[in-house]
C-alpha positions in Angstrom: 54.6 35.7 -44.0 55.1 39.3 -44.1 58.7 40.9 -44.0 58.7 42.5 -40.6 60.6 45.9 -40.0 63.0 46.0 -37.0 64.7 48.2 -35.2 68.2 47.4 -33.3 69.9 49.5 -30.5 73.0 48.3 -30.2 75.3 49.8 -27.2 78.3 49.2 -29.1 80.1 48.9 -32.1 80.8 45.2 -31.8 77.3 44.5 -31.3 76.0 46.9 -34.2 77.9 45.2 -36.5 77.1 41.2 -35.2 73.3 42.3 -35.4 74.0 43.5 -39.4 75.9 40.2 -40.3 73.4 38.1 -38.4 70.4 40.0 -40.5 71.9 39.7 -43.5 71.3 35.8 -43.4 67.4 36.3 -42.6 64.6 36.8 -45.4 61.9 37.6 -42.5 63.3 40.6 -41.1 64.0 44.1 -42.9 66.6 45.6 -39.5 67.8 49.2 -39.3 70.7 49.2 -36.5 72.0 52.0 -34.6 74.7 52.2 -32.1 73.8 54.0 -28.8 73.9 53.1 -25.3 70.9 54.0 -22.5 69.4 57.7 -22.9 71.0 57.8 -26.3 69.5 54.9 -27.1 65.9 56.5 -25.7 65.8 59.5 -27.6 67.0 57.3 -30.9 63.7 55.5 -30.4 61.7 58.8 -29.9 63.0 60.5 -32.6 62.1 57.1 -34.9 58.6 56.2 -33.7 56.7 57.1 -36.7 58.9 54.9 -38.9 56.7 52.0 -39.0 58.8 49.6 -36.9 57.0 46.3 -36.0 59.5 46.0 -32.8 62.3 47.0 -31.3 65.5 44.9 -30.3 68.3 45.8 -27.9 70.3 44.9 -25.0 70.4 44.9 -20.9 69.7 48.4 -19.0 69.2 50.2 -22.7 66.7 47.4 -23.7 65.1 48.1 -20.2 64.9 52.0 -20.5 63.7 51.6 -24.1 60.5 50.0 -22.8 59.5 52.9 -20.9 59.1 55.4 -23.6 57.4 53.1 -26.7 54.2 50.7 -27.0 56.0 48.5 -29.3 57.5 45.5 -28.5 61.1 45.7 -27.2 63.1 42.3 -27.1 66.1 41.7 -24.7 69.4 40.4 -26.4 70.1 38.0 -23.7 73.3 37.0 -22.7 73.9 33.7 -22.8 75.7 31.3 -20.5 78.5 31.3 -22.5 78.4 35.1 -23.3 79.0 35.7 -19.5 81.2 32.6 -18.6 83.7 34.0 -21.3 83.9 37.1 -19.8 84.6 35.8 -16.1 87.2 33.4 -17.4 89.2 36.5 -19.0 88.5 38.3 -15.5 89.4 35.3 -13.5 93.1 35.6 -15.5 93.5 39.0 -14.0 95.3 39.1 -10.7 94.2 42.1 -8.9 90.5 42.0 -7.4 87.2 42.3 -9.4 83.6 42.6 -9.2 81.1 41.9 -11.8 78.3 45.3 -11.7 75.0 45.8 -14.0 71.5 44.9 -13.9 69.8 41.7 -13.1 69.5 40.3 -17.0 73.4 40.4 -16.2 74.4 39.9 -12.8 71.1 36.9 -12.8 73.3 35.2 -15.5 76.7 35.8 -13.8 74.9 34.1 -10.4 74.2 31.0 -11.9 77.4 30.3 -13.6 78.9 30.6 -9.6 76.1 28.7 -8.7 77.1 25.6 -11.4 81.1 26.4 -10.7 80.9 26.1 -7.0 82.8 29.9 -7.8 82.8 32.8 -5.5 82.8 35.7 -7.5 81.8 39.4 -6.3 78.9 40.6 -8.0 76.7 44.1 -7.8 73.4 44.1 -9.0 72.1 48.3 -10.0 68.5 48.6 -10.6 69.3 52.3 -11.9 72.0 54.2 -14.1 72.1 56.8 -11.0 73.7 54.3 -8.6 76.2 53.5 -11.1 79.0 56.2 -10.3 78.6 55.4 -6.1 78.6 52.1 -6.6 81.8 52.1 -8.7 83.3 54.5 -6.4 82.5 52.7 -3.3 84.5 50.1 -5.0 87.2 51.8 -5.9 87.9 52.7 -2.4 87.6 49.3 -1.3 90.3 47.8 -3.7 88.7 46.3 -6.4 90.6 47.8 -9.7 88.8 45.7 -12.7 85.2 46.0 -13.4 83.0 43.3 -15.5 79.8 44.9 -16.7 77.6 46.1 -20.0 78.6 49.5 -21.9 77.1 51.8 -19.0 78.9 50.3 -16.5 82.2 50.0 -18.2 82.1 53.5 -19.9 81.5 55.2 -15.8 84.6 52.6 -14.4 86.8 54.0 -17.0 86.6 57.7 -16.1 87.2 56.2 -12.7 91.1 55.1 -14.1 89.5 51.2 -13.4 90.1 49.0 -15.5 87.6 47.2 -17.6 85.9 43.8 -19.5 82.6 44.5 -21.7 80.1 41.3 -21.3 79.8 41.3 -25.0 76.8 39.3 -26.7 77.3 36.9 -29.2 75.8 35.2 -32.3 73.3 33.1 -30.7 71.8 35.7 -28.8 71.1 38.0 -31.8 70.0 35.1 -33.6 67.7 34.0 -30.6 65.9 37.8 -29.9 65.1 37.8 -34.0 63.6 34.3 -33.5 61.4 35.9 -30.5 60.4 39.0 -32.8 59.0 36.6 -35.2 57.1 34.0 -32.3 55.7 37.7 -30.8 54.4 38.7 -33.9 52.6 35.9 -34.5 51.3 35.9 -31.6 49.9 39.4 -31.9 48.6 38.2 -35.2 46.4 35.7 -33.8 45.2 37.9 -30.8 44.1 40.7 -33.5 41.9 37.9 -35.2 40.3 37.4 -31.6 39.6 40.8 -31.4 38.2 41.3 -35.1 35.7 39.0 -34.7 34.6 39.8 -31.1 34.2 43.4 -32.9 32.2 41.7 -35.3 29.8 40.1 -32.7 29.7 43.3 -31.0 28.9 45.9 -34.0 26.0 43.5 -34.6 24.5 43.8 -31.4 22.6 47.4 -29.8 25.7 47.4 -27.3 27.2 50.1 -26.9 30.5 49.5 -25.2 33.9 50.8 -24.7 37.3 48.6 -23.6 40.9 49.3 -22.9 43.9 47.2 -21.8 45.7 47.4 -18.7 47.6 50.6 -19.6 44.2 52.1 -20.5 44.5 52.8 -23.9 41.3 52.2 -25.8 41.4 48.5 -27.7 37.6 48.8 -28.5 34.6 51.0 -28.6 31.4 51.4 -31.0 30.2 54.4 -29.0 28.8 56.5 -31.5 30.2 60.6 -31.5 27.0 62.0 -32.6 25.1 60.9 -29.3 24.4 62.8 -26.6 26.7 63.8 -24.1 29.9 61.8 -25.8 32.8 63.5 -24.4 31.1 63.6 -20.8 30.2 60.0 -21.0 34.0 59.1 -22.5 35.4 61.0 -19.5 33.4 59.8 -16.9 34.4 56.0 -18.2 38.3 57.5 -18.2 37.7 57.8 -14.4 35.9 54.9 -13.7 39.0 52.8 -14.8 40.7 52.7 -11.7 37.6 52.0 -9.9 37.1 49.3 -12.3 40.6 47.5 -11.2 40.0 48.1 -7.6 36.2 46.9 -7.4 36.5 44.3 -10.8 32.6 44.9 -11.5 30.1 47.9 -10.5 27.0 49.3 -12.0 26.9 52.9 -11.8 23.7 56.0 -13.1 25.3 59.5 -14.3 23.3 62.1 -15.1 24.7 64.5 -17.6 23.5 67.8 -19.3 21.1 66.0 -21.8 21.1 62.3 -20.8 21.2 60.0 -18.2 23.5 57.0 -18.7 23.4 53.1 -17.3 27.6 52.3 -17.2 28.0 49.0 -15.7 32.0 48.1 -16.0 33.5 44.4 -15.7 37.1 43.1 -15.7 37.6 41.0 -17.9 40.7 38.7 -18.6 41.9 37.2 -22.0 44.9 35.2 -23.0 46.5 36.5 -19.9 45.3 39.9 -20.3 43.3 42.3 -18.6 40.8 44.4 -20.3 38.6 46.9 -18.6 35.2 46.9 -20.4 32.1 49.4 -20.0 28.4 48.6 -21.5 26.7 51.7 -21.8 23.2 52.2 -21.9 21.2 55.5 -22.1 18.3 56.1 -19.6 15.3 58.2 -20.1 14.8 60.9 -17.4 11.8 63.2 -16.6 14.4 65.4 -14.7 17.0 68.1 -14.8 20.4 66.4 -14.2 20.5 69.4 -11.5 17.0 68.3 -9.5 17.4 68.1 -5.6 14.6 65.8 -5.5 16.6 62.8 -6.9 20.3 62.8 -7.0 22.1 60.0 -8.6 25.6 58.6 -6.7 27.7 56.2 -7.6 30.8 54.9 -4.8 33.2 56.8 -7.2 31.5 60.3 -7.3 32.8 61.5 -3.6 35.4 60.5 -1.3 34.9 57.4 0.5 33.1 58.0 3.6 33.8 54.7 5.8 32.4 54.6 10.0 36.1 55.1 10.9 35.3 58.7 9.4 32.9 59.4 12.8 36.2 59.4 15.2 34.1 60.1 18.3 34.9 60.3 22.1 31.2 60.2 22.9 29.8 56.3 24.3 26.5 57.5 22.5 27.7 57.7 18.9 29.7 54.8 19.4 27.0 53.1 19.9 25.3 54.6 17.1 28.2 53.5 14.5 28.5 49.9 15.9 24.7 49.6 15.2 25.0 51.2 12.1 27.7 49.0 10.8 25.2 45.6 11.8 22.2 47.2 10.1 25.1 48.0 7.0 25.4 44.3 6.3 21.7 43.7 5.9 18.8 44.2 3.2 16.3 45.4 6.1 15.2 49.1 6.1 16.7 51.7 7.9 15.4 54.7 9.5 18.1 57.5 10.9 16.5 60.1 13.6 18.5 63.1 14.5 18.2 67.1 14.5 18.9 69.0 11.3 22.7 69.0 10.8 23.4 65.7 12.6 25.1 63.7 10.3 22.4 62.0 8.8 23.0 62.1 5.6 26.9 61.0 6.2 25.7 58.4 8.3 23.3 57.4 5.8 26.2 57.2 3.0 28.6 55.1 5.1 26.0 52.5 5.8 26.1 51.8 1.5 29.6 52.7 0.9 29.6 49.6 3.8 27.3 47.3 2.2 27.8 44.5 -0.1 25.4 46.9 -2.7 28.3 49.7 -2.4 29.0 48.5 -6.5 25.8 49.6 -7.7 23.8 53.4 -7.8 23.0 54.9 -4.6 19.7 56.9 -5.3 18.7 60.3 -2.8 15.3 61.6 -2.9 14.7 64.2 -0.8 10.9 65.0 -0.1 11.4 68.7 0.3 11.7 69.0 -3.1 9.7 66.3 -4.5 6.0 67.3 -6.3 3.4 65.3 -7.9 5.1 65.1 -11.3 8.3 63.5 -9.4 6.1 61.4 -7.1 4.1 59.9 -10.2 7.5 59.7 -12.4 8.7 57.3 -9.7 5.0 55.7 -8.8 4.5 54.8 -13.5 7.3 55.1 -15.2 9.3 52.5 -16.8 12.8 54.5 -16.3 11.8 55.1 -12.6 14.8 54.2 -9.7 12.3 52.0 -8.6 12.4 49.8 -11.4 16.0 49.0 -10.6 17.9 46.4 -8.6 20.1 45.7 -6.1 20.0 49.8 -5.7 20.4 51.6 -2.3 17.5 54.2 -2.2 18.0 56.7 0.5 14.5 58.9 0.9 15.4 61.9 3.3 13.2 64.5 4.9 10.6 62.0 5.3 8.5 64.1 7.4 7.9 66.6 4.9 6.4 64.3 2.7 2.6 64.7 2.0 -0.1 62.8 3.4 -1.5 61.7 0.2 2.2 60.4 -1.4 3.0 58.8 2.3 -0.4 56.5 0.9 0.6 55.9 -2.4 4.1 55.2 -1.4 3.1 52.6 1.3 0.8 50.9 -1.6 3.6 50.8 -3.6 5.6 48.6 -1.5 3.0 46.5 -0.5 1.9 45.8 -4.4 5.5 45.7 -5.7 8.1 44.5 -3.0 10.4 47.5 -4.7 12.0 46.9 -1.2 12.9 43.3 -2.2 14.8 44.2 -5.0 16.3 47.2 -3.5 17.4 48.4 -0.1 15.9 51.3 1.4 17.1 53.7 4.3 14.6 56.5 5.1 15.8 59.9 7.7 14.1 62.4 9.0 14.4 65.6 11.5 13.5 63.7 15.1 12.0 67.2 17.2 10.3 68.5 14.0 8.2 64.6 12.9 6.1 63.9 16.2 2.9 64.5 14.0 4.6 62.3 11.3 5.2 59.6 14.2 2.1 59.4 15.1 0.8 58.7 11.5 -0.1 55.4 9.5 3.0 55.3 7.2 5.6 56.1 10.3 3.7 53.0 12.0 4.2 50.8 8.2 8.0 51.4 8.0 8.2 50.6 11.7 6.0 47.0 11.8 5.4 46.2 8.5 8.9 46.7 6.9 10.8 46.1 10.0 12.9 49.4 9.4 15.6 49.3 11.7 15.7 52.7 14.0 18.8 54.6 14.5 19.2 57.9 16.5 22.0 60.2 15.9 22.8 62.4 19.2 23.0 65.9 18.9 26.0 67.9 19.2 24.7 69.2 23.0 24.6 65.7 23.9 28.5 65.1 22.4 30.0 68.1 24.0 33.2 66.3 24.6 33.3 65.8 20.5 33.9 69.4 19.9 37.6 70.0 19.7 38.0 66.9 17.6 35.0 68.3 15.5 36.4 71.8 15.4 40.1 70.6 14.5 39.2 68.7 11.8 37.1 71.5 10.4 40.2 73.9 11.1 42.2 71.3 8.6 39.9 72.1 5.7 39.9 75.5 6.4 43.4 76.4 6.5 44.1 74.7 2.7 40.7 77.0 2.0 41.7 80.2 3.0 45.7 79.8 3.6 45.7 81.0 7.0 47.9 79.5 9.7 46.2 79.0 12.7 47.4 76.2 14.9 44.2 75.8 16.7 41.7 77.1 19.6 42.8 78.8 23.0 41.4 76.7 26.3 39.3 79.9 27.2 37.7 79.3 23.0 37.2 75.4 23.2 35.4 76.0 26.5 33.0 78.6 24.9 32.5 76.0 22.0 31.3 73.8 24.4 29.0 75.6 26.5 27.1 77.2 23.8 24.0 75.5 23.0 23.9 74.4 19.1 20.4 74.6 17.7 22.0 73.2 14.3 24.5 70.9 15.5 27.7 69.6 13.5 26.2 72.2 10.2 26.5 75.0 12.4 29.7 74.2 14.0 31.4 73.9 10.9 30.2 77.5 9.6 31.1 79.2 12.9 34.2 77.8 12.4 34.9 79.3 9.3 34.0 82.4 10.6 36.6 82.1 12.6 39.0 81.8 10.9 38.4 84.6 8.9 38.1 86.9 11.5 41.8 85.3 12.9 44.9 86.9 11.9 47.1 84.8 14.6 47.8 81.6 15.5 45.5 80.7 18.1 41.4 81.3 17.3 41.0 83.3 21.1 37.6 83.6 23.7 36.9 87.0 22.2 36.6 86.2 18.7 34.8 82.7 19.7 32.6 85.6 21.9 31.5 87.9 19.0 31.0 85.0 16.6 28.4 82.9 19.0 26.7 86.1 19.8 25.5 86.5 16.6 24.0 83.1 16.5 20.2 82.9 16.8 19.1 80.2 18.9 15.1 80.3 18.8 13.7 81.1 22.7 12.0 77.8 23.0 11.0 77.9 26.3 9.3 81.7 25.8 7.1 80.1 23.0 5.9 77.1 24.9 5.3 79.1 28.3 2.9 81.0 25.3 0.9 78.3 24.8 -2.3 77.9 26.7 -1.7 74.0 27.5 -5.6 74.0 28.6 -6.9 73.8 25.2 -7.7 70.8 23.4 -5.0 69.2 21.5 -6.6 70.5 17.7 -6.3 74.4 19.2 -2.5 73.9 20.8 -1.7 72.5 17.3 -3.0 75.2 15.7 -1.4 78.0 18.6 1.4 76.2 17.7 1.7 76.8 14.2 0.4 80.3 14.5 3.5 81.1 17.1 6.1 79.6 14.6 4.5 81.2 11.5 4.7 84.4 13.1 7.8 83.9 14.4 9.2 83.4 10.8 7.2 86.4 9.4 4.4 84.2 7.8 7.1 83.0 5.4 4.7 78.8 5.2 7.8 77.2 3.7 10.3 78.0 6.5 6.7 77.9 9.1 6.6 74.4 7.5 10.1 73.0 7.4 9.9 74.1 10.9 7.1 71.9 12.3 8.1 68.6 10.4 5.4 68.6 8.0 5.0 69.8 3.9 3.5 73.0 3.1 0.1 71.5 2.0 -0.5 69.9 5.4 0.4 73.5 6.9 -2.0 74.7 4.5 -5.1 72.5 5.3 -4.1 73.2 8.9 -4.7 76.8 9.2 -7.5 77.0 6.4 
């Protein structure tokens, strides 16, 4: 067996020397002593730690301290029975009172000798070296006038004028923490054999995979440096770990600047270990990792967005959320209704982060960005977010999606059952889809998929919401621009609430910045709410409908219709078309 190279801390003298005479007898060990006692003892080891020590051996609060600042192994000099009982019975020849005062590898030792004796003896247990001078003073005060402790203890009593016995460690102590140096070694020996030939097993394989132990210190990785993305992908992994602990298994997509990336993490556990371990697996992607038509999330990319989040006075959203949190704990569809700036897409986040799929990707298309190139990436290819599993695929602005890719994507449930594997929840902008409604694919999702429907209200129809709404809004705000504002005047909450919100819980949130830049006091007032809400533009509705000559026949008032709204947005088809609930190709063929 190798000669192993140790290095002793001994609190004093006495010790320092038993530990030399002790190691002298041994051919195993090769044992540098030093004497110092607690932080001394600390920065000894810091100043060492490149001096190829196999461990580290010292005694009681110094031993404990020492752990904290080195990864190598740091064994305890025990006191033994006899170590301890020797100093009580010199302590119980002393006639004035005494307490016995240090931490628990001490006073635990000093318990059960009492315990055995049938003795009452005062003991003090410190769990750190600031409590030490209170404690002893406290004492002090209180008659006792001999103290029984380790170096630390002692060393603080004797500045006190108290009078003193060390709890000094003996021969078979020293003699026992070398003879659990060599057991731990050999132990680590056999665990490094483990790990070389799992390595082995691994390095063969087309694995890529990273691990670290409980402290998170890499044990294992054969990620290559030359690949793409390495320090993003080794970072990303860095912050999964906690995840990891929490969740003990997920399955996560990142995209990064040149690669998207498969990390699927499990907690693993080995001779009484833990070891967090990530498989990594690189994923071809037609797409910029900056797209808005599909966005990859993962559980750990935002905060966690749970239904307590919607704190709500309104019956109609509680009803909403209570629904929502059934629907959650199903595979079924999901379709959320609601005006632009509901809440949709929190709404739609909470129902995964809810789910028992919360471990694996959450995947958002939007359809106001998608194209043909996008639709047919996820229609062919291999690499496609519909070729997963056990992914929560949320498609938004469903109403702007064309005609032609509403029948292609209605065939490609029907041939593939994607929604089997995966679960789907669809939203789209209620008072802009009534021509969406009324088509073939609103009636598929409906009766054919079972989608569940869910209808966020709008912000007029939560009125009572609004100085919840614009408080917590107000919190954000204040760490965003430093101002201190306490909150919103009666005569301000009062115009919140009376105003008519064409863009709901968005808009709300951007008036309320607004107003807090414009606020220099501590209450937001009625005239600032005044000049801010009169610059809001809520469309004349009921001017452009009186417009409309309702006589017509339904294809003409379609076509007044998107005549009025093109004009009223200066012939601009995309806005015209986000409008009116439909793509820009539909609005094209309309007005041809």
């Amino acid at each position: 067996m190798d000669t192993l190279k140790i290095l002793a801390v001994a609190p004093y003298n006495g010790l320092k020397d038993l530990i030399n005479e002790v190691a002298k007898e041994r051919n195993d060990l090769v044992v540098d002593t030093v004497e110092a006692d607690m932080l001394e003892g600390v920065e000894v080891v810091k100043a060492l730690k490149d001096k190829g020590y196999d461990a580290i051996i010292s005694r009681a609060g110094t031993a404990e301290l020492i752990r904290t600042v080195t990864d190598l192994p740091v064994i305890d000099i025990k006191l033994s029975i006899i170590d301890m009982l020797m100093a009580i019975k010199l302590a119980q020849n002393y006639v004035g009172r005494f307490v016995i005062v240090g931490y628990k590898s001490i006073t635990d030792t000093a318990n059960i000798i009492c315990q055995m004796n049938g003795d009452y003896v005062e003991i003090k247990t410190i769990t750190d070296i600031s409590e030490i001078q209170d404690c002893l003073t406290e004492l002090k005060e209180l008659g006792v006038s001999l103290i029984v402790g380790d170096v630390v203890t002692i060393n603080h009593a004797k500045k006190l004028g108290l009078n003193t016995i060390l709890v000094t460690s003996g021969r078979e102590s020293v003699t026992s923490a070398f003879d659990e140096v060599i057991k731990l070694h050999k132990l680590i020996r056999k665990m490094e054999h483990k790990n070389m030939l799992m390595k082995k097993i691994i390095e063969d394989s087309n694995v890529s995979v990273i691990t670290f132990n409980a402290n998170k210190k890499v044990v294992y990785s054969n990620i290559p440096e030359n690949i793409d993305d390495y320090h993003a992908i080794i970072k990303e992994i860095e912050n999964l770990s906690d995840t990891l602990l929490k969740k003990k298994g997920f399955k996560v997509l990142k995209k990064f600047d040149k690669s998207v990336v498969n990390i699927k993490g499990e907690l693993q556990t080995f001779d009484d270990s833990t070891y967090l371990t990530f498989y990594v697996e690189n994923q071809k992607s037609a797409f910029k990792p900056l797209d808005k038509a599909i966005v990859l999330k993962n559980i750990t990319d935002t905060a966690h967005v749970n239904f307590e989040t919607f704190f709500t006075s309104s019956e109609l959203v509680r009803n909403v959320i209570e629904d929502a949190k059934a629907y959650s704990m199903t595979r079924s569809p999901i379709i959320i209704f609601g005006e632009k700036g509901t809440g949709k897409d929190t709404l739609a986040h909470a129902i995964f982060q809810h789910s028992h799929l919360n471990h694996n990707p959450f995947i958002v298309i939007d359809a106001k960005y998608m194209n043909e190139q996008k639709w047919t990436y996820l229609f062919e290819s291999e690499k496609s977010e519909f070729a997963g599993a056990d992914f929560t695929i949320y498609i938004k602005n469903l109403h702007l999606m064309d005609d032609a890719y509403q029948g292609l994507l209605e065939s490609y449930f029907l041939q593939t059952k994607v929604h089997k594997r995966n679960r789907f929840i669809f939203s789209l902008i209620g008072v802009q889809s009534k021509l969406f409604e009324q088509g073939s694919f609103f009636d598929f999702l409906k009766n054919k998929l079972n989608a569940f429907p869910i209808h966020m209200p709008n912000l007029n129809q939560r009125k009572e919401d609004i100085p919840s709404l614009a408080s917590l809004f107000l919190g954000d705000l204040i760490l965003k621009y430093g101002k201190q504002v306490i909150g919103l005047d009666h005569h301000a909450i009062k115009l919140l609430q009376d105003f008519q919100w064409s863009n709901n819980i968005d808009q709300l949130k951007r008036v309320m910045e607004e107003l807090i830049i414009l606020t220099d006091s501590y209450y937001i007032n009625a005239e600032t709410v005044q000049k801010v809400l009169a610059n809001e533009h809520t469309p004349n509705f009921h001017h452009a409908l009186n417009s409309i000559d309702l006589n017509k026949t339904l294809d003409e008032i379609n076509r007044d219709i998107i005549n009025q709204v093109l004009s009223e947005e200066n012939y601009n088809q995309s806005k015209a078309a986000e409008r009116l609930g439909i793509s820009r190709s539909t609005l094209w063929r309309k007005i041809k």
